[in-house]
mmJSON file of the N, C-alpha and C atoms, coordinates in Angstrom:
{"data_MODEL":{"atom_site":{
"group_PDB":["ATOM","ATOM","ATOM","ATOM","ATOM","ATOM","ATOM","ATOM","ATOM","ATOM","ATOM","ATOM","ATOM","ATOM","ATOM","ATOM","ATOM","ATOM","ATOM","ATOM","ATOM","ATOM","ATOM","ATOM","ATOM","ATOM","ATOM","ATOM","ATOM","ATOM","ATOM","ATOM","ATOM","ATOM","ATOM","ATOM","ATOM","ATOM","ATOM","ATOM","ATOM","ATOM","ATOM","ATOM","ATOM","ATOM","ATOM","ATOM","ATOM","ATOM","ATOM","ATOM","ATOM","ATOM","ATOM","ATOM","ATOM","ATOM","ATOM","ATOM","ATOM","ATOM","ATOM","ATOM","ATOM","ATOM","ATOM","ATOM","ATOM","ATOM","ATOM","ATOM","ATOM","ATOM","ATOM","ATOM","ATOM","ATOM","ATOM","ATOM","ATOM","ATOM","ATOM","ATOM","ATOM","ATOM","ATOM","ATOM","ATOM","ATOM","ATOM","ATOM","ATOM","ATOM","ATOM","ATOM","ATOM","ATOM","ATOM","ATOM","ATOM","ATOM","ATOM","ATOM","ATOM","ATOM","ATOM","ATOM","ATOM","ATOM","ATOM","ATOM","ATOM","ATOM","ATOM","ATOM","ATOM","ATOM","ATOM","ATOM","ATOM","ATOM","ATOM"],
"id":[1,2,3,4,5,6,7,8,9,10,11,12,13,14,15,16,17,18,19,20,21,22,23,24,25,26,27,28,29,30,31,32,33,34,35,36,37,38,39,40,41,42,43,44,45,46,47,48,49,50,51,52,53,54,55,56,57,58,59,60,61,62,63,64,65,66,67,68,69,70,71,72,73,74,75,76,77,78,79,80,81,82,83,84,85,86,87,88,89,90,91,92,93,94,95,96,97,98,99,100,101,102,103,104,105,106,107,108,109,110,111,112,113,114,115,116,117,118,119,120,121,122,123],
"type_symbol":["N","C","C","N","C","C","N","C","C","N","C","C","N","C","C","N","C","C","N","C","C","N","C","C","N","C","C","N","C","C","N","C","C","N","C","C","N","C","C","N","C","C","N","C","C","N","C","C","N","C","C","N","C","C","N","C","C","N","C","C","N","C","C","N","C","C","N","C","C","N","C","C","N","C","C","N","C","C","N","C","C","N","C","C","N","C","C","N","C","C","N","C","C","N","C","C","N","C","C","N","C","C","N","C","C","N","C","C","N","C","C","N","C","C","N","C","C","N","C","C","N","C","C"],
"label_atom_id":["N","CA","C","N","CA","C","N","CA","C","N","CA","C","N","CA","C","N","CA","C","N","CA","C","N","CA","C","N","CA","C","N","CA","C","N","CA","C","N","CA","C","N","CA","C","N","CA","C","N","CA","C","N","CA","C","N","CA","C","N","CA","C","N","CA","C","N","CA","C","N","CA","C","N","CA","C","N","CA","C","N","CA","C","N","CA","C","N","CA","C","N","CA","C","N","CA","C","N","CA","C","N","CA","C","N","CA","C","N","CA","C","N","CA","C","N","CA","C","N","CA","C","N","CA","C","N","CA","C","N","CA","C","N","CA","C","N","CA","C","N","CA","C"],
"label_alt_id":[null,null,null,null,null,null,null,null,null,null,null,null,null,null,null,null,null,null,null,null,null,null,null,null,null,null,null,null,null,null,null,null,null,null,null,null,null,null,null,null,null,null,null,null,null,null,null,null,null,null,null,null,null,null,null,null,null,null,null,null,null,null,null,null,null,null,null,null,null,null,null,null,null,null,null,null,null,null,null,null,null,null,null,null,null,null,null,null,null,null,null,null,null,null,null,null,null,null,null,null,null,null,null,null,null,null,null,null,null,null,null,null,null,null,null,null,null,null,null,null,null,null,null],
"label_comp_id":["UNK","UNK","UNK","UNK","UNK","UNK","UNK","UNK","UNK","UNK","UNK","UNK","UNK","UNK","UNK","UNK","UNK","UNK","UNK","UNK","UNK","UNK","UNK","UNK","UNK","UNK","UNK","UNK","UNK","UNK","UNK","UNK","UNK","UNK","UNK","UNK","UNK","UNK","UNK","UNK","UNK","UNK","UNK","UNK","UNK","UNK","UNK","UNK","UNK","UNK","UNK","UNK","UNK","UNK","UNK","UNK","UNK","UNK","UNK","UNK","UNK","UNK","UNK","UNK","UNK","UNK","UNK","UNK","UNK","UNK","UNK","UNK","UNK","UNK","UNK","UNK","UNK","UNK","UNK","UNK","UNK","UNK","UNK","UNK","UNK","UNK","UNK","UNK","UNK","UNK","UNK","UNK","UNK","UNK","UNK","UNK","UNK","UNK","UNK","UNK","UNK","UNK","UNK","UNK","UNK","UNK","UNK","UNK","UNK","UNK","UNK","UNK","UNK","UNK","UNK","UNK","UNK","UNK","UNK","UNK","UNK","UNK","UNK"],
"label_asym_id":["A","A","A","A","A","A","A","A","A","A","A","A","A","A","A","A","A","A","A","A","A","A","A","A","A","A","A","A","A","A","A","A","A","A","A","A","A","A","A","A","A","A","A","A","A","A","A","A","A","A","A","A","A","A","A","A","A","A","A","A","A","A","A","A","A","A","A","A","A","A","A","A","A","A","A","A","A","A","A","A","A","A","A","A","A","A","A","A","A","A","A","A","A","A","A","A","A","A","A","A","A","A","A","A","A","A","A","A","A","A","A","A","A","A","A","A","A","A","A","A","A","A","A"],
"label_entity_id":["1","1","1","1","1","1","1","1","1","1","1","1","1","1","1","1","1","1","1","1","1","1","1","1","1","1","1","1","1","1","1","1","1","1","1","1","1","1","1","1","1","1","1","1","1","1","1","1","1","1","1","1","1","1","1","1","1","1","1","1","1","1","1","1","1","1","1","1","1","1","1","1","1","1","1","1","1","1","1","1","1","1","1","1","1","1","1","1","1","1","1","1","1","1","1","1","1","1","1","1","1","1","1","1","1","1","1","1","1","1","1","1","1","1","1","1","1","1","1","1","1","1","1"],
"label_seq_id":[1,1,1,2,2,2,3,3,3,4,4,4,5,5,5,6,6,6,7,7,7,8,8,8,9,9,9,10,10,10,11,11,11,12,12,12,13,13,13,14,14,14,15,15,15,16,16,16,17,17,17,18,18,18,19,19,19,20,20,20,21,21,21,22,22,22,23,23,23,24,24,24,25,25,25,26,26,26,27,27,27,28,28,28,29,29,29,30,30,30,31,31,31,32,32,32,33,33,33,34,34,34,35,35,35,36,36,36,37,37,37,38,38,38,39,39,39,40,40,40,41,41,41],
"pdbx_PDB_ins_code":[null,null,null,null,null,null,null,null,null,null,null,null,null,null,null,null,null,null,null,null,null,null,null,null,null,null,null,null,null,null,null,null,null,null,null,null,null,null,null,null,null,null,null,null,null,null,null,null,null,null,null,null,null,null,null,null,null,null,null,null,null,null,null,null,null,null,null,null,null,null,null,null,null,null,null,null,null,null,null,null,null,null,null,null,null,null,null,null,null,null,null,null,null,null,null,null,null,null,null,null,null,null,null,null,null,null,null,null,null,null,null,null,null,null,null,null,null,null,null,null,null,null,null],
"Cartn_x":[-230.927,-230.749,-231.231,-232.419,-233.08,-231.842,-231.328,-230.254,-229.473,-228.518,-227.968,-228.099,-229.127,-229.821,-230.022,-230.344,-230.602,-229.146,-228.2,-226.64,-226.23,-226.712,-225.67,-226.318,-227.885,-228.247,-228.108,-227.698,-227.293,-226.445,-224.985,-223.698,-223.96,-224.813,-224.382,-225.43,-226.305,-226.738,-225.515,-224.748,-223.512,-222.342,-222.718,-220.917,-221.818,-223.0,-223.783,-223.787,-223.95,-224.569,-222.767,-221.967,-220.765,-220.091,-220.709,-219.887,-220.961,-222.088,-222.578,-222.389,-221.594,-221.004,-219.803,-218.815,-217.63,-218.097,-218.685,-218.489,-219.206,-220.296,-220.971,-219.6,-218.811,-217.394,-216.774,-216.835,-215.544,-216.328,-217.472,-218.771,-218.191,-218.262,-218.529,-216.617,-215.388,-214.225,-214.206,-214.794,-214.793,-215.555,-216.357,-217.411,-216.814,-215.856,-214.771,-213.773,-213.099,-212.081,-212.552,-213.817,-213.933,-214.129,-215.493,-215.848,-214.858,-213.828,-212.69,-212.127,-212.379,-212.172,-210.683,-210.384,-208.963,-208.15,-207.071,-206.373,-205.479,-205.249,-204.388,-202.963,-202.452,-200.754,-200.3],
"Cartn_y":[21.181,19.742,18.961,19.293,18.723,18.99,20.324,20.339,19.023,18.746,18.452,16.585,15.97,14.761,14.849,15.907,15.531,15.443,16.399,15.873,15.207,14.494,13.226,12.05,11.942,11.103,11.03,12.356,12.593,12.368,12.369,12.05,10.105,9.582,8.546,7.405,8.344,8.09,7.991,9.236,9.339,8.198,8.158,6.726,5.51,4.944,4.227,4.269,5.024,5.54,4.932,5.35,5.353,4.106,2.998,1.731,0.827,1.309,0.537,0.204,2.361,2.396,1.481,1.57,1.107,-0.72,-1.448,-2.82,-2.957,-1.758,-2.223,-1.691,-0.648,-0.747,-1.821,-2.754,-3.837,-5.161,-4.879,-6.036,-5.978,-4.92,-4.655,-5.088,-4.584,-5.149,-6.529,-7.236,-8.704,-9.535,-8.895,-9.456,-9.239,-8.171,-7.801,-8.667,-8.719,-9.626,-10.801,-11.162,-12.953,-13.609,-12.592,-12.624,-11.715,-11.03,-11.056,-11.916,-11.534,-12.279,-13.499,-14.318,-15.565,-14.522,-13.624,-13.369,-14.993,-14.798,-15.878,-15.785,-16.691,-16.204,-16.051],
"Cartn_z":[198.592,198.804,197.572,197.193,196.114,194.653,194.474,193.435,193.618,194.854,194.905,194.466,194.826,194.917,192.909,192.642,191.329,190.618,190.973,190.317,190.531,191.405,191.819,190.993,190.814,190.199,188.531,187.83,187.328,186.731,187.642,187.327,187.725,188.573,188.199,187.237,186.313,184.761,184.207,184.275,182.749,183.089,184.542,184.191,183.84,184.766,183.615,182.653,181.727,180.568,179.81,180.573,179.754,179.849,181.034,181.205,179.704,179.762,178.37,177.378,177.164,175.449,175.63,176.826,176.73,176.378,176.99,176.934,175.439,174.843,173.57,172.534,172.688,171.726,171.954,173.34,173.205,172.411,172.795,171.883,170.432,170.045,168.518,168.223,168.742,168.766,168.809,169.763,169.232,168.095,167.546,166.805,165.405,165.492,164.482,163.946,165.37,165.269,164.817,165.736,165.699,163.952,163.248,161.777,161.196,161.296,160.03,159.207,158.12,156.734,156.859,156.986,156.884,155.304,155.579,154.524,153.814,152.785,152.819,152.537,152.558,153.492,151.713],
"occupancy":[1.0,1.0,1.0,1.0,1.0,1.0,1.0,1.0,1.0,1.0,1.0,1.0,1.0,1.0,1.0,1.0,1.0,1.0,1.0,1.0,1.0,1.0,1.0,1.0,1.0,1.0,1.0,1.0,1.0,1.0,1.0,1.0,1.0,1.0,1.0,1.0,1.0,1.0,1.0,1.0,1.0,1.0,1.0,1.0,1.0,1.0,1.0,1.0,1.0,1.0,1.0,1.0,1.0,1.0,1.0,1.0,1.0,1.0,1.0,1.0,1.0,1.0,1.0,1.0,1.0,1.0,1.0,1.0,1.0,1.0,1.0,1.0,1.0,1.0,1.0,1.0,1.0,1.0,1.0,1.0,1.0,1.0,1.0,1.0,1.0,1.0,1.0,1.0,1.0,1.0,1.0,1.0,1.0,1.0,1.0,1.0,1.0,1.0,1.0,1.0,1.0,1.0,1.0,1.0,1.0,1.0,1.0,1.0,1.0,1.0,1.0,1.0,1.0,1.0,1.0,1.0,1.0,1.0,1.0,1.0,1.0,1.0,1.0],
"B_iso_or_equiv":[0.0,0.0,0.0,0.0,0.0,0.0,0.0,0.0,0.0,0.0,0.0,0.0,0.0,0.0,0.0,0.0,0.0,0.0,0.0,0.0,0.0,0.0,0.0,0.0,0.0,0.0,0.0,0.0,0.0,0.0,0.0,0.0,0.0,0.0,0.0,0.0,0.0,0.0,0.0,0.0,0.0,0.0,0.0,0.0,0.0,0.0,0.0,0.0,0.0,0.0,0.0,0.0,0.0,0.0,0.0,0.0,0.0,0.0,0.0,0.0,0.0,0.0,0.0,0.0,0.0,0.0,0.0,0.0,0.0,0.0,0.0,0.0,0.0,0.0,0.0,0.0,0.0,0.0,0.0,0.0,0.0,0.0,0.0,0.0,0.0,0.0,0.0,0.0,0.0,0.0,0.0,0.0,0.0,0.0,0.0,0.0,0.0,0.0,0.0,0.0,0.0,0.0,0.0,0.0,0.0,0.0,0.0,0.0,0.0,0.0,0.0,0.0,0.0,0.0,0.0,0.0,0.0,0.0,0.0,0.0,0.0,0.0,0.0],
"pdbx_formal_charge":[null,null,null,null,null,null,null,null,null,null,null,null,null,null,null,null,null,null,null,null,null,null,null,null,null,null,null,null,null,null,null,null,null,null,null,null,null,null,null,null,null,null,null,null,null,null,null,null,null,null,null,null,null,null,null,null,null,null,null,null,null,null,null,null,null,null,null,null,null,null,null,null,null,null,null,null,null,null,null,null,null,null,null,null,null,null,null,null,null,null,null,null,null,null,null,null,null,null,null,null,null,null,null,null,null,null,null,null,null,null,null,null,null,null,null,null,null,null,null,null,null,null,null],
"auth_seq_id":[1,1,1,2,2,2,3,3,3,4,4,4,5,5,5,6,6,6,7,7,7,8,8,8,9,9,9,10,10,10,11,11,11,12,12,12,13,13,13,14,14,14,15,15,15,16,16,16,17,17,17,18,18,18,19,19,19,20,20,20,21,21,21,22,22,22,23,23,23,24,24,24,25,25,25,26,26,26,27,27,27,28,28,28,29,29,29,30,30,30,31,31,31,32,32,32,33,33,33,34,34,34,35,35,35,36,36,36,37,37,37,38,38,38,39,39,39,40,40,40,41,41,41],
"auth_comp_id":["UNK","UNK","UNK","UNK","UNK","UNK","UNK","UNK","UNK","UNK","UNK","UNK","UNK","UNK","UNK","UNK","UNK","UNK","UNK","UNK","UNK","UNK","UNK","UNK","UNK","UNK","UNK","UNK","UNK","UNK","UNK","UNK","UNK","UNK","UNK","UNK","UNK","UNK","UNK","UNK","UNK","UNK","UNK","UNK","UNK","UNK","UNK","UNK","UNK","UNK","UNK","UNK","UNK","UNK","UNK","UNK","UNK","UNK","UNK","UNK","UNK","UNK","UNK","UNK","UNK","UNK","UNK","UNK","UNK","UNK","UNK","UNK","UNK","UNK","UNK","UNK","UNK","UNK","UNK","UNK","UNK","UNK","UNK","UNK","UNK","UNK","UNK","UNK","UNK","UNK","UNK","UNK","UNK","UNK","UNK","UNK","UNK","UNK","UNK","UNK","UNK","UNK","UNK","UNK","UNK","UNK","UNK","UNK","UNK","UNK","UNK","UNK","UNK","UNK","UNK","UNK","UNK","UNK","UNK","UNK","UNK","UNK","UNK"],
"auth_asym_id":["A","A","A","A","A","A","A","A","A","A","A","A","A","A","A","A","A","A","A","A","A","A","A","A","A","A","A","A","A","A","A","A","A","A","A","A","A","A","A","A","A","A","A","A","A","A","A","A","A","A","A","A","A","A","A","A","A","A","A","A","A","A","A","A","A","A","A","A","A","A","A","A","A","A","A","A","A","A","A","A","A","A","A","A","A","A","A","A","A","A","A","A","A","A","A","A","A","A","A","A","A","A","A","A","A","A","A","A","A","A","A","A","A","A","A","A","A","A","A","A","A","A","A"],
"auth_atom_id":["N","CA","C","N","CA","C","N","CA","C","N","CA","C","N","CA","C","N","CA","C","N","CA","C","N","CA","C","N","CA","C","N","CA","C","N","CA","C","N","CA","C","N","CA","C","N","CA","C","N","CA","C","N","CA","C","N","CA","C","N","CA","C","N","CA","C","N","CA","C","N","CA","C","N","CA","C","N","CA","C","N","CA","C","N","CA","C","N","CA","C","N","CA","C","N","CA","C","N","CA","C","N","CA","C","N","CA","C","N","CA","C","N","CA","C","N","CA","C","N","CA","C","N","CA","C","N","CA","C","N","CA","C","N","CA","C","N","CA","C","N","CA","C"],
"pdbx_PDB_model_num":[1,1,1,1,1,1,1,1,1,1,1,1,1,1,1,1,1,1,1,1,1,1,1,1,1,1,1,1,1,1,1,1,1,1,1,1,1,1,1,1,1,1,1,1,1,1,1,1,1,1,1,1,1,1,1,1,1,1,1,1,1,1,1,1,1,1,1,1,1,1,1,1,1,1,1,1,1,1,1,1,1,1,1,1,1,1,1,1,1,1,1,1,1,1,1,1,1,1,1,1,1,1,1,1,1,1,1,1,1,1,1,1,1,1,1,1,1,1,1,1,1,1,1]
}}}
């Protein structure tokens, strides 16, 4: 039982773990976009 309680808490560290990276890659995508250089035409 105890295995089991620990994989589960486990598995739901890593989708935590993974909704963070995802919104800190879309962070860093906008911060990109927003301060990219004005080319000029």
């Amino acid at each position: 039982m105890k295995k089991i309680l620990l994989l589960l808490l486990a598995a739901a560290g890593a989708v935590v773990a993974k909704k963070k990276l995802d919104e800190s890659k879309a962070e860093q995508a906008l911060w990109a976009e927003a301060t990219d250089p004005v080319r000029p035409a």
